[in-house]
N, C-alpha and C positions, 0 to 999 in steps of 0.2 A: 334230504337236504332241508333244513330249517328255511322259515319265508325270508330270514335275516341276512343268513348264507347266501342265500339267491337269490336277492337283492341287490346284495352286495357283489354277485357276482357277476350279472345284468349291468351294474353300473359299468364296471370293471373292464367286459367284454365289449362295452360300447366305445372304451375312452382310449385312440391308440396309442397315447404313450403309458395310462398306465398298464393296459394287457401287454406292449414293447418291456416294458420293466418286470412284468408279472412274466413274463416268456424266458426273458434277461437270466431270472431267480432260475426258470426251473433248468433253462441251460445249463447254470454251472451246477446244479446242486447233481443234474447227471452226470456230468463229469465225474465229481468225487465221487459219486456211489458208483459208478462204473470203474474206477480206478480202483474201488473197496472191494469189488464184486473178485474183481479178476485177480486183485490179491489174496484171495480166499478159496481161488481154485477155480473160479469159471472159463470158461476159455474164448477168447473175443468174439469168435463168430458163432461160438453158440450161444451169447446174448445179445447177438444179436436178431437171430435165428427167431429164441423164446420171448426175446423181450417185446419184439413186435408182435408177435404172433399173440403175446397176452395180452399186448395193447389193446390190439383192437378185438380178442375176448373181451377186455373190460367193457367196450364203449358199448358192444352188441345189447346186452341190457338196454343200456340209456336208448337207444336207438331203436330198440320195439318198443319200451314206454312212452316212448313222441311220436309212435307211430309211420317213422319213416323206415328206408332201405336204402342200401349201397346199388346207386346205377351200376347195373352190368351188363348196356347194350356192347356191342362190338366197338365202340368207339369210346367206353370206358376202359374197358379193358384193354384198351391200347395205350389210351394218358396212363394210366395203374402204371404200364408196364416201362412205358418208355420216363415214367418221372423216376422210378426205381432205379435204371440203368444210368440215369443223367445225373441223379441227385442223391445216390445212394452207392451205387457197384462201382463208378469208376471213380469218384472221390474215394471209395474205401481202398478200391486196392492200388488206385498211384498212392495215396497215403502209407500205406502198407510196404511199397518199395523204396519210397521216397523217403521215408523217415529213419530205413536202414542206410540208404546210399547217402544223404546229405544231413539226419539229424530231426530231431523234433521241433528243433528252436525253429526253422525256416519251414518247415509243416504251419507250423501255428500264423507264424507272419502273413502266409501266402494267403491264410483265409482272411487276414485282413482288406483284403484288395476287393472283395464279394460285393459290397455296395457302391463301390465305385464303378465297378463294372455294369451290376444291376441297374445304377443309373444310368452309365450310358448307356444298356441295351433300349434300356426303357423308352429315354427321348431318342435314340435312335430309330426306334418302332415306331413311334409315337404313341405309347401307351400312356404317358406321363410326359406334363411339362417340362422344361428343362428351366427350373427360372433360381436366381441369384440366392436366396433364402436355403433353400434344400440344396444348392452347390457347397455352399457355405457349411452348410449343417453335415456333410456327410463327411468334407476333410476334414473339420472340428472334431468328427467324431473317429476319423482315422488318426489324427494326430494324439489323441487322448491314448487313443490302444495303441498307440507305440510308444508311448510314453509307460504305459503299463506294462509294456514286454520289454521295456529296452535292455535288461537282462540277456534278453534271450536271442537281441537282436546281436551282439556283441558276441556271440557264442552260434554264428552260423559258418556251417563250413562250406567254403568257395571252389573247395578241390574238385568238383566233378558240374560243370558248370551245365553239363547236357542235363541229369537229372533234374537240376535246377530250373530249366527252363521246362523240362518235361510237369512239374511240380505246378506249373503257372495254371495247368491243364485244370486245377484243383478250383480253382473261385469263379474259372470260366464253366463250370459244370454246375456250382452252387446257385451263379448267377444264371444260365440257361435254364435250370431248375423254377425260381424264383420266377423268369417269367412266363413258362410254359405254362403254370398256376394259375397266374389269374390270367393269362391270353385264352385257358383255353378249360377253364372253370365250369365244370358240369352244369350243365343249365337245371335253374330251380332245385338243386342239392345245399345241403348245408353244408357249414362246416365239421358239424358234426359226421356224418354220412361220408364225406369226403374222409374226414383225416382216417376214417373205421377203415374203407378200403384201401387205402393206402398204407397200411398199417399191414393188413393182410397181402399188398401184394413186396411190398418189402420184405417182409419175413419168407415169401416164395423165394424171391431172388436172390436173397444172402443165402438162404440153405443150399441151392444151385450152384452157389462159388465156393460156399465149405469147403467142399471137399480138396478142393484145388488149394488150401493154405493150412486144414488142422484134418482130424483121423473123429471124424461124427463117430464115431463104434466108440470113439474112446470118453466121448463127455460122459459125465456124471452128473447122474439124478437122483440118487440115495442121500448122499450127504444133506444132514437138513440145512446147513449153513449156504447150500450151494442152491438148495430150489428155495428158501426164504430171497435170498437175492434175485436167483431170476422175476419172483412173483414182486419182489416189491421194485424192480426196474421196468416190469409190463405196467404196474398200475402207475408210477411216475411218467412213463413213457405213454401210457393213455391222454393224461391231464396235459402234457407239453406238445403230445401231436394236437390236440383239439387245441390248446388256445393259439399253438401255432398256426393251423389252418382258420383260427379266427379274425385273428391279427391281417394273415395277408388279404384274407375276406374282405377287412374296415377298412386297410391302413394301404393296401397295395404293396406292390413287390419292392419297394424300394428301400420304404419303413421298414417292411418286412426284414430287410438281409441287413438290418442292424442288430438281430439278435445275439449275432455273435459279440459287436462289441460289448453292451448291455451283459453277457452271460461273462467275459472278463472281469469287466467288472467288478461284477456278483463276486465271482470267484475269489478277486482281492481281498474285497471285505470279508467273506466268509474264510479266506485262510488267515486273516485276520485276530477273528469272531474264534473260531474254533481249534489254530494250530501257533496263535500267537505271533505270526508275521507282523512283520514291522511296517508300521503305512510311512512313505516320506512323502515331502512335500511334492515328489514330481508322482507318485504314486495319487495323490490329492486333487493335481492339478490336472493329471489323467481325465479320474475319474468326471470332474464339473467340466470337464471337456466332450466327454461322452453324453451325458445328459443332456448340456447344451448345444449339443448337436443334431441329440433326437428329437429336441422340442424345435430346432430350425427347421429339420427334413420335414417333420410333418406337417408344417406351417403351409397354406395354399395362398396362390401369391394374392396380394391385395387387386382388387378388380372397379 
């Protein structure tokens, strides 16, 4: 890495909304490569399986070049396990039945509700203020993302109203995630070192529930089109686990669970940018909703 690059990246990882917006970019741009990946034959839970697992192969480098390691007392190895299960295995697989029984449109929505919830665990814990400014800034930025999906919000089906409620189970797990992270932040670890192990034991626990939703004998690793995409979703998924664990690092869990709106977004512009979508003015007014939201959340109250 050039002294320019990391510099530039130094600055970057200091400042949280622009690492929130640098997080934002790389949320959506996994989205489409994992939408590209799976249409080219990979099979959900085996990248998920690879893509962690190469994750954090990438980071392992960086991570003997700085000299540190992944804690693996008895009491990491339990956060590893239980942020997997919280913020990984039971969001994937209620998403997984939920988006057969009621649809994707209302999948997508329910993750809108993750910082509002995250707030409230927060000031509820007392981990974080609860003050007017970040109240402000996190509906601003819920109102933006449903203005960005209102598409989708018009196209949710109501017929089975038990899964639907089961579904809510999905930003309650995002946001229980969120703050089990920094409540319970390995002491003197980085975020590098963190997001490595967590990287590694996500890829344990999605292999562990494979079996249970797709036939592991049957993925494919020959095809070069199939392992070019796992490799290049471990080294994207390297970069977004690390600034993601950097983010909640600087910015705490609150900032933090606005990645999703920030990765909508993205997503707009870039179907945009590359698939010619049409922006309207309430797709516009989204967006500077979103933004001006995250620059309210992060704001700390005047003293």
């Amino acid at each position: 890495m050039s002294s320019a690059i990391a510099a530039r990246f130094s600055i970057a990882s200091g400042s949280p909304i622009a690492l929130l917006g640098l997080c934002g970019l790389l949320f959506a741009s996994r989205i489409m490569m994992s939408k590209a990946a799976l249409t080219a034959g990979v099979q959900p839970f085996q990248l998920g399986v690879f893509g962690n697992l190469g994750a954090g192969l990438c980071l392992l480098p960086w991570l003997a070049a700085t000299r540190q390691r992944i804690p693996t007392g008895p009491e990491h190895l339990a956060l590893y396990g239980i942020l997997g299960i919280v913020s990984f295995a039971v969001p994937t697989v209620l998403s997984y039945f939920v988006v057969e029984r009621v649809g994707p449109a209302y999948t997508s929505i329910v993750y809108c509700l993750s910082p509002l919830l995250t707030m409230t665990f927060a000031a509820g814990l007392g981990m974080e203020r609860m003050f007017l400014r970040r109240f402000v800034g996190i509906v601003l930025g819920f109102l933006g993302m449903i203005a960005l999906v209102q598409q989708q919000v018009l196209q949710i089906d109501i017929g089975q109203p038990v899964w639907g409620a089961i579904g809510l189970a999905i930003p309650v797990c995002a946001a229980t995630g969120n703050i089990i992270r920094s409540a319970w932040w390995p002491k003197d670890t980085s975020a590098l070192a963190f997001s490595c192990g967590a990287s590694f034991s996500s890829s344990v626990i999605v292999a562990l529930m494979a079996p249970a939703f797709e036939a592991p004998l049957e993925w494919r690793f020959a095809d070069p089109g199939i392992l070019s995409w796992i490799m290049t979703m471990s080294a994207m998924s390297a970069l977004s686990q690390l600034l993601n664990f950097r983010l909640q690092q600087i910015a705490g869990p609150v900032v933090f669970s606005q990645i999703g709106y920030w990765g909508t977004g993205f997503g707009v512009l870039l179907a945009a940018l590359l698939f010619g979508d049409v922006l309207t003015a309430l797709s516009f007014a989204g967006l500077l909703c979103i933004i001006g939201g995250g620059v309210l959340a992060n704001r700390r109250p005047e003293t």
